[in-house]
TIVEX-597133 format. One record per residue (C-alpha): residue number from 1; z, y, x; residue in one letter. Coordinates in steps of 0.02 Angstrom, whole numbers, plus 50000, padded with zeros to 5 digits. Layout:
% TIVEX-597133
+--------+-------+-------+-------+-------+
! kolvex !    zz !    yy !    xx ! gumar !
+--------+-------+-------+-------+-------+
!    NUM !     Z !     Y !     X !     A !
...
+--------+-------+-------+-------+-------+
***
This chain:
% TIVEX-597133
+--------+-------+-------+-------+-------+
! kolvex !    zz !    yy !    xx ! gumar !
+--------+-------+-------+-------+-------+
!      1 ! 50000 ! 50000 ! 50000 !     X !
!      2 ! 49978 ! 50122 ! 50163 !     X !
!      3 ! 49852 ! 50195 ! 50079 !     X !
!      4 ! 49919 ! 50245 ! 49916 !     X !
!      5 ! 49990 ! 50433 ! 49899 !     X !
!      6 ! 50210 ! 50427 ! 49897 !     X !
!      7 ! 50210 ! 50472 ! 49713 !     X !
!      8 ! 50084 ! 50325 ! 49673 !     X !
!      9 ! 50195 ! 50194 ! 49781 !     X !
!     10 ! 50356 ! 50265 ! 49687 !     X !
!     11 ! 50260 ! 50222 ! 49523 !     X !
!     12 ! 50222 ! 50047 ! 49588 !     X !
!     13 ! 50384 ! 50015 ! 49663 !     X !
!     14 ! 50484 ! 50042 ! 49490 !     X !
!     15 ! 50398 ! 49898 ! 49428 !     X !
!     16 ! 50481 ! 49774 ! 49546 !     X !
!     17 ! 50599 ! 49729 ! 49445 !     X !
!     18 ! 50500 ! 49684 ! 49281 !     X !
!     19 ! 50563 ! 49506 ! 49207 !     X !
!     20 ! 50436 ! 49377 ! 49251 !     X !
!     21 ! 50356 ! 49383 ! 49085 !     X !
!     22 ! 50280 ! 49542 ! 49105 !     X !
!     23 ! 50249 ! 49515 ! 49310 !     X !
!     24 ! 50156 ! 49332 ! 49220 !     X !
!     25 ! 50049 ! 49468 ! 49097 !     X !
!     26 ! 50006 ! 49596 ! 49230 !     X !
!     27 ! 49952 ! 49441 ! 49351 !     X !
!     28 ! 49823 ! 49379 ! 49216 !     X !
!     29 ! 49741 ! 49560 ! 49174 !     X !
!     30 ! 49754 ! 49599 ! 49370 !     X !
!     31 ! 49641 ! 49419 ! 49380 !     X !
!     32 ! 49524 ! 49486 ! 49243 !     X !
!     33 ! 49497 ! 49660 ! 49315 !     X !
!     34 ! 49457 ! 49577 ! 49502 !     X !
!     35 ! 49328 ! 49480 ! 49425 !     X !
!     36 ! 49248 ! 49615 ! 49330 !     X !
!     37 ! 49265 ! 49730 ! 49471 !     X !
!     38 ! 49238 ! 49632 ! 49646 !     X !
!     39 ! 49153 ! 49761 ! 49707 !     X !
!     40 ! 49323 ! 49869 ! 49716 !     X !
!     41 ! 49481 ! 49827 ! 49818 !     X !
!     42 ! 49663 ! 49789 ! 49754 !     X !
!     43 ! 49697 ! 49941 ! 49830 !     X !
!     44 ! 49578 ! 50039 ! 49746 !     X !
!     45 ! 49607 ! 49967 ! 49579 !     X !
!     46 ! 49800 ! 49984 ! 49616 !     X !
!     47 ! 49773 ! 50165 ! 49642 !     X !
!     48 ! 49680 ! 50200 ! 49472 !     X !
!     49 ! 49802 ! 50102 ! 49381 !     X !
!     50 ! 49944 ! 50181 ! 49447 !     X !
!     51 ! 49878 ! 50353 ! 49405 !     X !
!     52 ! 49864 ! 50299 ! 49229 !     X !
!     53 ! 50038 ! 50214 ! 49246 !     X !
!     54 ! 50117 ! 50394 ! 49296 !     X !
!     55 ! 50020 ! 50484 ! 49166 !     X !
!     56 ! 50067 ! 50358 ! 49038 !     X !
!     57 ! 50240 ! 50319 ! 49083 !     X !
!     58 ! 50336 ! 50462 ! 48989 !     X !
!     59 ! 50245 ! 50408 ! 48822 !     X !
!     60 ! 50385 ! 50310 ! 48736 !     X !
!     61 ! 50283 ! 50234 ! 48619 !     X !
!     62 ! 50201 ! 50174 ! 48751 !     X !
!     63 ! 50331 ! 50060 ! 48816 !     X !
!     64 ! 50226 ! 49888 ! 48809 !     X !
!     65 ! 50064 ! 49963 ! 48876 !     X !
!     66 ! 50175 ! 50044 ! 49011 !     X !
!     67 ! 50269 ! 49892 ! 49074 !     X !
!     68 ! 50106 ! 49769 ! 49047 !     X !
!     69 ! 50023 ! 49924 ! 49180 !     X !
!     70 ! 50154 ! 49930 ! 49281 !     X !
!     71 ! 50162 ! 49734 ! 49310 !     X !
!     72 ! 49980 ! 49738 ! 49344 !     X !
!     73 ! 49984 ! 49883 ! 49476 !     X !
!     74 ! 50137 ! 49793 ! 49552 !     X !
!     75 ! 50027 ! 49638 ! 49572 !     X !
!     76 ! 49860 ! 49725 ! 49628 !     X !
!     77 ! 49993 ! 49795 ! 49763 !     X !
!     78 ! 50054 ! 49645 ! 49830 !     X !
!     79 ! 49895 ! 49573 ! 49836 !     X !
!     80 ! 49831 ! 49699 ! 49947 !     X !
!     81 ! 49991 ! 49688 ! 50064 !     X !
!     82 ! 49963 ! 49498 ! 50064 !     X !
!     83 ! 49783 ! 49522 ! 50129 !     X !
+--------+-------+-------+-------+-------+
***
């Protein structure tokens, strides 16, 4: 995540402590969005995401979208820091 702006990490690193159901939800959308998008890194889509995340995050009606983001961004992280 080196190349992710402080503010993005932050965003990211809130979402390490999702329960592993919604870590399991945000693995299987981060699977679908690699395959759609190959062509882009973990990093890259990590970075996107987490934009939305931070612009999202203060929505409280949001809360499902939010955590099922968050647990996606936090595994498009990892991913990249385990490449």
């Amino acid at each position: 995540m080196s190349g992710l702006n402080p503010d993005v990490r932050a965003a990211i690193q809130q979402f390490g402590q999702l329960p592993s159901t919604g870590l399991a939800a945000g693995r299987t959308f981060a699977d679908a969005l690699v395959a759609k998008h190959p062509e882009l890194s973990s990093e890259t889509l990590a970075a996107v995401l987490a934009d939305a995340l931070t612009a999202l995050a203060p929505m409280p009606d949001k809360e499902s979208y939010v955590r099922l983001l968050g647990a996606t961004v936090y595994d498009l992280a990892n991913r990249t820091r385990e490449a």
